[in-house]
C-alpha positions as CSV (number, residue, x, y, z in Angstrom):
1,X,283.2,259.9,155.1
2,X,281.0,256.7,155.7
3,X,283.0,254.8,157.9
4,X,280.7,251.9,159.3
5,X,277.9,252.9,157.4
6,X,277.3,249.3,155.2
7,X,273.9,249.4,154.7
8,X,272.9,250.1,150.8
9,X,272.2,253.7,149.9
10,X,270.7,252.5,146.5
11,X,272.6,255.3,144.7
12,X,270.3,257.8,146.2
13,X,270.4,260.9,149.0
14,X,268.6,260.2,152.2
15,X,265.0,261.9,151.9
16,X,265.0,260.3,148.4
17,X,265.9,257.1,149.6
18,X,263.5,257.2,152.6
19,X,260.7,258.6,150.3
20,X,261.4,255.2,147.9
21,X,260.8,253.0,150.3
22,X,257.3,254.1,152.3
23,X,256.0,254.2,148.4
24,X,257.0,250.7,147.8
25,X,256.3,249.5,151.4
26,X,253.1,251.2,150.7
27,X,252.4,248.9,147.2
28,X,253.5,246.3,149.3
29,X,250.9,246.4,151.8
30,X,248.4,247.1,149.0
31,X,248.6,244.6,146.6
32,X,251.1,242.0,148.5
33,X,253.3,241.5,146.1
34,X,255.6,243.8,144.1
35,X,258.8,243.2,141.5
36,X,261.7,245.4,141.8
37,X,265.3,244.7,141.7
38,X,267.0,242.4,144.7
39,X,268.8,245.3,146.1
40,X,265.6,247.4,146.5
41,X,264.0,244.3,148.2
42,X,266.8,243.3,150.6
43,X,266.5,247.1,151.5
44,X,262.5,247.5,152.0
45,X,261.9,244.7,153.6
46,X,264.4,245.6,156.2
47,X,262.4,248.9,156.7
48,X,258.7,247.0,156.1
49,X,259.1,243.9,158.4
50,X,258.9,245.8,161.4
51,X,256.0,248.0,160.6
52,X,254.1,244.4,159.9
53,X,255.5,243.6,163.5
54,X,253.6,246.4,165.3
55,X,250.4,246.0,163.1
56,X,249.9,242.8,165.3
57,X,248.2,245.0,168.6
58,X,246.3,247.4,166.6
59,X,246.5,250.5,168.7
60,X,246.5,254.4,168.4
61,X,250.6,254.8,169.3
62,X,251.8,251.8,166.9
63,X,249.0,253.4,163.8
64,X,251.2,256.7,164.6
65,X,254.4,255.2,164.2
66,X,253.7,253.3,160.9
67,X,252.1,256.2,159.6
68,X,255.6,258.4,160.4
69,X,257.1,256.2,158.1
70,X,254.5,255.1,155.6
71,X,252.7,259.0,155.2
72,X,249.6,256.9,153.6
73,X,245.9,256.5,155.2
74,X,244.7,253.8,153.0
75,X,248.0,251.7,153.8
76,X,247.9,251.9,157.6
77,X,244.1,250.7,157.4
78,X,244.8,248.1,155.3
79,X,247.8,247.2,157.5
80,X,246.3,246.7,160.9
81,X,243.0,245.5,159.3
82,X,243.9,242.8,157.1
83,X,247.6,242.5,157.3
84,X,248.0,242.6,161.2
85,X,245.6,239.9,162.0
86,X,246.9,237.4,159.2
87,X,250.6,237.4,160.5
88,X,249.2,237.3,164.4
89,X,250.8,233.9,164.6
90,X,254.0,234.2,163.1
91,X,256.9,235.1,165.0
92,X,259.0,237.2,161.9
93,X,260.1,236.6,158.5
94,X,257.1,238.1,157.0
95,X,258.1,238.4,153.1
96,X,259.4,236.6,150.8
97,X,261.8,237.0,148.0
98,X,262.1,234.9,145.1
99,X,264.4,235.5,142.1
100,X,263.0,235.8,138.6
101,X,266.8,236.4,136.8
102,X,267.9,239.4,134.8
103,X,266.4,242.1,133.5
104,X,267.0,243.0,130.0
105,X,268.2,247.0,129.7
106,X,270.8,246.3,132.5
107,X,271.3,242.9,133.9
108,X,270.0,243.7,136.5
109,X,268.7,240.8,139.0
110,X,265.7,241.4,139.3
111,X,262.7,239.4,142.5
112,X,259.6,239.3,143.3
113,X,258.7,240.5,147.2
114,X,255.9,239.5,149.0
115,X,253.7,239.0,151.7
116,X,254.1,235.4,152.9
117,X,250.9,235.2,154.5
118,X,249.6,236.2,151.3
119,X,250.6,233.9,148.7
120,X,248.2,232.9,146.1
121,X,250.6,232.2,143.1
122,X,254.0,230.5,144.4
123,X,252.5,228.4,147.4
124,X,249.5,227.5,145.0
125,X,252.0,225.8,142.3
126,X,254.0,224.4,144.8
127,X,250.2,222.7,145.8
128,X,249.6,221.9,142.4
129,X,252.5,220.1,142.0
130,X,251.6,217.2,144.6
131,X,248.2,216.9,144.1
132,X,249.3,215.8,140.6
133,X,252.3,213.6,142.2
134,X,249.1,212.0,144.5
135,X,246.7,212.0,141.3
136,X,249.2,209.8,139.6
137,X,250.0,207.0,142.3
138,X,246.3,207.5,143.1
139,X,245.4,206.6,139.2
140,X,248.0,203.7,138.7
141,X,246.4,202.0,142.1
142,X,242.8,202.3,140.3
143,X,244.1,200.9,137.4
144,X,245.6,197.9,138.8
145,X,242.2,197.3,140.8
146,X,239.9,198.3,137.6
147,X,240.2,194.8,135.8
148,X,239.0,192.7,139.3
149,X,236.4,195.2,140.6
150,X,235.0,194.6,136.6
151,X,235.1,191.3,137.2
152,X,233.1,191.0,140.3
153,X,230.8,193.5,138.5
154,X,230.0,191.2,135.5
155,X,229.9,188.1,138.3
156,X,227.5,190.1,139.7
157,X,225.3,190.8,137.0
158,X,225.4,187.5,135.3
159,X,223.7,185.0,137.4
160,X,222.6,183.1,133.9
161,X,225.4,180.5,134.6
162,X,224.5,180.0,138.3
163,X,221.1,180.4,138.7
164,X,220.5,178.3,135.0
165,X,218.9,174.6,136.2
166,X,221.4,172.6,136.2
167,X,221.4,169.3,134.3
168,X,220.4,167.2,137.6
169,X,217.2,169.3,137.8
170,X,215.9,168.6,134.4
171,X,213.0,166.2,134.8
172,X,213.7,164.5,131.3
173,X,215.5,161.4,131.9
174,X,214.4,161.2,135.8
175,X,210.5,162.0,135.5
176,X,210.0,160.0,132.4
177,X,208.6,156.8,132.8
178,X,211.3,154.0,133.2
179,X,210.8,150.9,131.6
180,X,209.9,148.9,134.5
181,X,206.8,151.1,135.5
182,X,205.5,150.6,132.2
183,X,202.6,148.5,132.4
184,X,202.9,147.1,129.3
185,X,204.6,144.3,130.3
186,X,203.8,143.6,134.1
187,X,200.0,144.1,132.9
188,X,199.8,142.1,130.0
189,X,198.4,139.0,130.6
190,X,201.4,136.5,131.3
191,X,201.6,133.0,129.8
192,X,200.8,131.5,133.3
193,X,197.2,133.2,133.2
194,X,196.2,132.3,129.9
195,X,194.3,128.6,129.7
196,X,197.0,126.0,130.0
197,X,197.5,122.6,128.0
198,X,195.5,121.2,130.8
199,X,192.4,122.6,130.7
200,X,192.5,121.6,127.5
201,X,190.5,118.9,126.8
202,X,192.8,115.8,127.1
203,X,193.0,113.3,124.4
204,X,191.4,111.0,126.4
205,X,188.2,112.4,127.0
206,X,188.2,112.7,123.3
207,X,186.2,110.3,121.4
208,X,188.3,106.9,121.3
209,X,188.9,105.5,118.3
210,X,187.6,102.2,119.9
211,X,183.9,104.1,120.2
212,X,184.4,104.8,116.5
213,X,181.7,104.0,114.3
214,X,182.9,100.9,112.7
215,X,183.9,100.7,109.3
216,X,182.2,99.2,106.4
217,X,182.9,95.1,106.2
218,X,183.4,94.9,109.9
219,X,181.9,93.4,112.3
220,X,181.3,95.1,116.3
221,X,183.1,93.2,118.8
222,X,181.1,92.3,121.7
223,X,182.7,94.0,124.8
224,X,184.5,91.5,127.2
């Protein structure tokens, strides 16, 4: 009878059962990752976890007892080589199961185990996954600042509008001769300067008409 005996015997005698396991505790170790059914994986990594646990002081008793239940060279190596000093800092829960659904010949549910130390496919999309979430906010934030920092570009590289002489500068209407400084008028001989009525001769240094020769059937007056 198996009174008190509720562990899962997988439909299988003991030596098979136990046999089952190191070979899949074995891939396990190997390539990190395995997918079997979610019984099989509730079961191994009950018998793999504390093998991972004694890999962590790498000594001749603890290679012994792994090997007892593993029976394989290469996986004890591999174990306390690579495996051991990876999980160093982690108190337990070494593997990981993750559900993949049914399979399709018999429903059953089927998982993938693994080493969680070891992840290079779930914890990778799960890092995916916000570094697009970051890429996006990080986009819309450049967007919103492309139009001004385009702006100060083309500020920037256009001094034509400020560096251009302005309108004060241009030495057209300023420089140019005003009318007053031309000499044309200031110059000219004024109307003061030019002889005057006075230095005319006068009428009365003219020739009187008294002096006048005197006309034909006239006589000269003697002078008083």
């Amino acid at each position: 009878m198996r009174h008190g005996k509720k562990f899962n015997h997988l439909g299988r005698k003991t030596a098979h059962r136990k046999a089952m396991l190191a070979n899949m505790a074995c891939s396990l170790i190997e390539h990190k990752r395995i997918t079997t059914t979610l019984a099989k994986a509730k079961a191994l990594r009950g018998f793999v976890e504390p093998l991972v646990n004694r890999s962590k002081e790498d000594s001749t008793h603890n290679r012994r007892i792994c090997f007892r239940y593993m029976r394989d060279k290469n996986a004890i190596s591999e174990l306390f080589t690579a495996v051991g000093p990876k999980v160093a800092t982690r108190e337990g829960g070494y593997t990981r199961i993750v559900r993949i659904g049914n399979r399709l010949g018999d429903n059953a549910e089927m998982c993938i185990i693994e080493l969680v130390d070891f992840n290079e496919l779930y914890g990778n999309e799960a890092k995916t996954k916000r570094k697009r979430s970051r890429r996006s906010r990080r986009g819309g934030a450049e967007a919103a600042a492309a139009p001004a920092a385009a702006a100060e570009t083309a500020t920037a590289e256009a001094p034509a509008a400020e560096e251009a002489p302005a309108a004060e500068e241009a030495p057209a209407a300023e420089e140019a001769p005003a009318a007053e400084e031309a000499p044309a008028a200031e110059e000219a001989p004024a109307a003061d300067d030019a002889p005057a009525a006075d230095d005319a001769p006068a009428a009365d240094d003219a020739p009187a008409a008294d002096d006048a020769a005197p006309a034909d059937g006239e006589e000269e007056k003697p002078a008083e």
